[in-house]
PyMOL CGO cylinders between C-alpha atoms (Angstrom):
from pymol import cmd
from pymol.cgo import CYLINDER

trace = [
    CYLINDER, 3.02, -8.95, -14.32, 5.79, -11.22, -13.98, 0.3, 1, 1, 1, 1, 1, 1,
    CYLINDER, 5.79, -11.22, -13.98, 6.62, -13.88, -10.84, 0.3, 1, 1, 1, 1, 1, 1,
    CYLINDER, 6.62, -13.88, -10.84, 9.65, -14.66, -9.82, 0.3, 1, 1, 1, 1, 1, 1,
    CYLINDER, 9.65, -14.66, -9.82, 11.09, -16.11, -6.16, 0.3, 1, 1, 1, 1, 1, 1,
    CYLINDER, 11.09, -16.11, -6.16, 12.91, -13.75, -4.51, 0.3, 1, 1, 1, 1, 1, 1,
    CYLINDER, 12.91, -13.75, -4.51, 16.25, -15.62, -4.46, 0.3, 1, 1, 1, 1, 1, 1,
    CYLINDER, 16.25, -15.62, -4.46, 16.17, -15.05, -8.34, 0.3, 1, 1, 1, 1, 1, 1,
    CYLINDER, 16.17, -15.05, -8.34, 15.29, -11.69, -7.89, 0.3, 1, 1, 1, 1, 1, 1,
    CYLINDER, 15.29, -11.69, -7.89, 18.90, -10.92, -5.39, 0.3, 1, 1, 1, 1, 1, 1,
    CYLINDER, 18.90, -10.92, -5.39, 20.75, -12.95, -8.07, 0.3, 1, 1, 1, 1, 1, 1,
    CYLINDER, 20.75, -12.95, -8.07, 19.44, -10.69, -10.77, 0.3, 1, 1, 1, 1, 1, 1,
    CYLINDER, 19.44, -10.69, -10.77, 18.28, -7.69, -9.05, 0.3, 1, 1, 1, 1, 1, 1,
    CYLINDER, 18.28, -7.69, -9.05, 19.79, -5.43, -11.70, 0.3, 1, 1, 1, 1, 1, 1,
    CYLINDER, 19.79, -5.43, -11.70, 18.49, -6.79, -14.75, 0.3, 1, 1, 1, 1, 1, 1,
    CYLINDER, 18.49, -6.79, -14.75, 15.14, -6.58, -12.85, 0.3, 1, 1, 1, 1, 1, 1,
    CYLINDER, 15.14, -6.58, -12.85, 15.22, -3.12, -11.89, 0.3, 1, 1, 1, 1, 1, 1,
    CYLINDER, 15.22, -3.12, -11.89, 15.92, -2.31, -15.38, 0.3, 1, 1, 1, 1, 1, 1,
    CYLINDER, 15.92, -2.31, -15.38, 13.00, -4.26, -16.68, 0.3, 1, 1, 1, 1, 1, 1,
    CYLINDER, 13.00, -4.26, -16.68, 10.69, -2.27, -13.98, 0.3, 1, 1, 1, 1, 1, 1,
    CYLINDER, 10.69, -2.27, -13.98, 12.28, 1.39, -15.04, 0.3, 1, 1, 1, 1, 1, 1,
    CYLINDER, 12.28, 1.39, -15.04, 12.68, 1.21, -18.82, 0.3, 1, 1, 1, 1, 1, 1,
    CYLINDER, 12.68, 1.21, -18.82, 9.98, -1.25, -20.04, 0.3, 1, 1, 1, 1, 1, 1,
    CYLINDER, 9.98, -1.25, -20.04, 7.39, -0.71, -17.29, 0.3, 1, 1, 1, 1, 1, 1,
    CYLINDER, 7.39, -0.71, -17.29, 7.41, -4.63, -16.17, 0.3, 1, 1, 1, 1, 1, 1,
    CYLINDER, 7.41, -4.63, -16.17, 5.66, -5.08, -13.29, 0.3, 1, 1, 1, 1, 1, 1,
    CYLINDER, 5.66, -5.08, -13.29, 7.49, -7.89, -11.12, 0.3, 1, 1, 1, 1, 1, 1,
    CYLINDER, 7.49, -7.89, -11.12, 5.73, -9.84, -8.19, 0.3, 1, 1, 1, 1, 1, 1,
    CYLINDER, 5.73, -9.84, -8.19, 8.28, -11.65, -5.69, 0.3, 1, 1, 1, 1, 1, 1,
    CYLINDER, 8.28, -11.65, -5.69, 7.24, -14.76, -4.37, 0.3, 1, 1, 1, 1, 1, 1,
    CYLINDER, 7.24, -14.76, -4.37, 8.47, -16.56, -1.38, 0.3, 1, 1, 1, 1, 1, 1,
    CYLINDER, 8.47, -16.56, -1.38, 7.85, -20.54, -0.85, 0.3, 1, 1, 1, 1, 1, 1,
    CYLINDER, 7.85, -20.54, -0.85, 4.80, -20.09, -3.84, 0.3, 1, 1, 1, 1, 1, 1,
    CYLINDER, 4.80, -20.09, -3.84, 3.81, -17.17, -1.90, 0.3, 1, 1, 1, 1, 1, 1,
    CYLINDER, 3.81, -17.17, -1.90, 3.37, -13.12, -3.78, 0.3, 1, 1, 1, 1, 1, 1,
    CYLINDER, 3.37, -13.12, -3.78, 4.97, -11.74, -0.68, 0.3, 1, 1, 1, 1, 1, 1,
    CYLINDER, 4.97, -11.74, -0.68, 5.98, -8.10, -2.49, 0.3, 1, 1, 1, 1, 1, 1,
    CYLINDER, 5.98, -8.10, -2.49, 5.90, -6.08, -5.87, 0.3, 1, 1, 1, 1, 1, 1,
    CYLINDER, 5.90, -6.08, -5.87, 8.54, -4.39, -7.79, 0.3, 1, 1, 1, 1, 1, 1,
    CYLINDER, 8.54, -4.39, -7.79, 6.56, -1.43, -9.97, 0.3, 1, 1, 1, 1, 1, 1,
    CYLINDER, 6.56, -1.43, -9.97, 7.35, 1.43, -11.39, 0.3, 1, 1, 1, 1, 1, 1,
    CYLINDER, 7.35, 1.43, -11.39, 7.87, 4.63, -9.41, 0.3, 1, 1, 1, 1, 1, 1,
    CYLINDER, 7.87, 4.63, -9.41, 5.06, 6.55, -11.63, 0.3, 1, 1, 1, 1, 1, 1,
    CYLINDER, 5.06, 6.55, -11.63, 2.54, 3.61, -10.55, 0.3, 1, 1, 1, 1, 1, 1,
    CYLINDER, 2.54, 3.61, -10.55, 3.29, 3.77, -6.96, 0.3, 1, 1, 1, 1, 1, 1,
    CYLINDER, 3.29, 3.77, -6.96, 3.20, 7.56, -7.03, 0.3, 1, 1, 1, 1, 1, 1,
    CYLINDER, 3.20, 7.56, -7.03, -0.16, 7.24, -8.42, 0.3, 1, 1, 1, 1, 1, 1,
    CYLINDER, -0.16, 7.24, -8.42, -1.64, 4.47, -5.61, 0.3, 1, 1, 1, 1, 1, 1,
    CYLINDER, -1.64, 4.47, -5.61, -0.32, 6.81, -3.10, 0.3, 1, 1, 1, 1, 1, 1,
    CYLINDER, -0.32, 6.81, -3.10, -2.12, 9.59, -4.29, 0.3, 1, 1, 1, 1, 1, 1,
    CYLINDER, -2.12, 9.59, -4.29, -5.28, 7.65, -4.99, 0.3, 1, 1, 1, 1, 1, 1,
    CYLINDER, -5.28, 7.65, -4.99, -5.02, 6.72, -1.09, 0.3, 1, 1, 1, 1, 1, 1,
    CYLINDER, -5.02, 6.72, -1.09, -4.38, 10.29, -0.22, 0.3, 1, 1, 1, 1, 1, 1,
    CYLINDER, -4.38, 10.29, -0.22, -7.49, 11.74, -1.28, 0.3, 1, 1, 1, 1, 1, 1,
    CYLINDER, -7.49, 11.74, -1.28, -9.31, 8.40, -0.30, 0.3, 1, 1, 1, 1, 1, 1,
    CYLINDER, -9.31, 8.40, -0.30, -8.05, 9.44, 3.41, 0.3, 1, 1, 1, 1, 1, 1,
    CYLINDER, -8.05, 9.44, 3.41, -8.77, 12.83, 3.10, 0.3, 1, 1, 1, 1, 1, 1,
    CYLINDER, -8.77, 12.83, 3.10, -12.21, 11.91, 2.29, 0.3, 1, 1, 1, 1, 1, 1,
    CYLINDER, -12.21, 11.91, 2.29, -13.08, 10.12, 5.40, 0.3, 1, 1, 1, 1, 1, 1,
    CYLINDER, -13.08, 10.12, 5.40, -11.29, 13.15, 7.30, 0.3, 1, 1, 1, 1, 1, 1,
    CYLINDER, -11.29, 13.15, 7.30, -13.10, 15.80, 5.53, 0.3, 1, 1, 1, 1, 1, 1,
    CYLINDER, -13.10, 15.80, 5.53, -16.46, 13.61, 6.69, 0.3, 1, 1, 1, 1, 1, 1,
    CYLINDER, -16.46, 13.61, 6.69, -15.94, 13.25, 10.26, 0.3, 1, 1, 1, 1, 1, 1,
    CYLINDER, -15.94, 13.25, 10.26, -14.71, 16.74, 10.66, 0.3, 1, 1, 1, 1, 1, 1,
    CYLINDER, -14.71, 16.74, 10.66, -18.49, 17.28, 10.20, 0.3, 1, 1, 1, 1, 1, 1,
    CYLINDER, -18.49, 17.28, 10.20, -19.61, 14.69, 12.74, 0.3, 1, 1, 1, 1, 1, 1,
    CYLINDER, -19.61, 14.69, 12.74, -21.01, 15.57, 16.06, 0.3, 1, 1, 1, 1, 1, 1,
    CYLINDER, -21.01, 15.57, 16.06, -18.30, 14.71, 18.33, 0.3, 1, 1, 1, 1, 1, 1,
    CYLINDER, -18.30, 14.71, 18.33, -18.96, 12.32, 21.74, 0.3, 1, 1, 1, 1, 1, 1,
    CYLINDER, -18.96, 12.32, 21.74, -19.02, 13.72, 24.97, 0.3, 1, 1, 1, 1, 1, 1,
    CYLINDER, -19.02, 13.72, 24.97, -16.25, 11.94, 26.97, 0.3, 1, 1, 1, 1, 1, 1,
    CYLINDER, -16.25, 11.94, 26.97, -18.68, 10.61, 29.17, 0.3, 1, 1, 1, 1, 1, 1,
    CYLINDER, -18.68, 10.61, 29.17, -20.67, 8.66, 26.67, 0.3, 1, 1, 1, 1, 1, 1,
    CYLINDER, -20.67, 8.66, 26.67, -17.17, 7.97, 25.13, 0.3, 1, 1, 1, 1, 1, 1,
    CYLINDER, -17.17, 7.97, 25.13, -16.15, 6.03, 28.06, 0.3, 1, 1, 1, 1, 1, 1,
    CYLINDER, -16.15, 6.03, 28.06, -19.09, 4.38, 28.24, 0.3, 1, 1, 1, 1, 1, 1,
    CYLINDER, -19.09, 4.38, 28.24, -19.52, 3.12, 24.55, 0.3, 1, 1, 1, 1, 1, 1,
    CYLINDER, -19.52, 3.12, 24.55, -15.61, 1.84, 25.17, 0.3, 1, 1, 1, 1, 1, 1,
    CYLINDER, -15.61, 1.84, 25.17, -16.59, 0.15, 28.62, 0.3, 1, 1, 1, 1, 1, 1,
    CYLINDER, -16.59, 0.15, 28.62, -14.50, 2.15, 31.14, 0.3, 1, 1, 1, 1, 1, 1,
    CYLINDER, -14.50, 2.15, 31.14, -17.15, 3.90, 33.30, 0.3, 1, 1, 1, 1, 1, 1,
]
cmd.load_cgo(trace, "trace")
């Protein structure tokens, strides 16, 4: 992956774009000699969303099966009985 500060990144946002969507270049943006963002390819984002996706469904799939809490001992566990 490549670094570059953002201000070069405005100045040549089209060449960089390019670099991301026909070679695949992965570009990180730093601000002050901070990453602060990423410029990836669409195909590679698709791919972390999906991955996230089915992480989240997993964790709603299991507490769908929990037990839920009475709102009684709801309030109680959150301290406002």
């Amino acid at each position: 992956m490549s670094r570059m500060t953002a201000t070069k990144a405005k100045r040549e946002f089209g060449d960089v774009l390019n670099r991301v969507v026909y070679q695949g270049e992965e570009v990180e943006i730093q601000r002050r000699g901070k990453s602060v963002a990423a410029i990836i390819p669409l195909a590679l984002y698709n791919l972390i969303r999906q991955i996230e996706d089915e992480a989240d469904l997993k964790v709603i799939r299991k507490r769908a099966n929990e037990k839920p809490i009475p709102w009684p001992e709801a309030k109680k566990r959150l301290g406002l009985s």
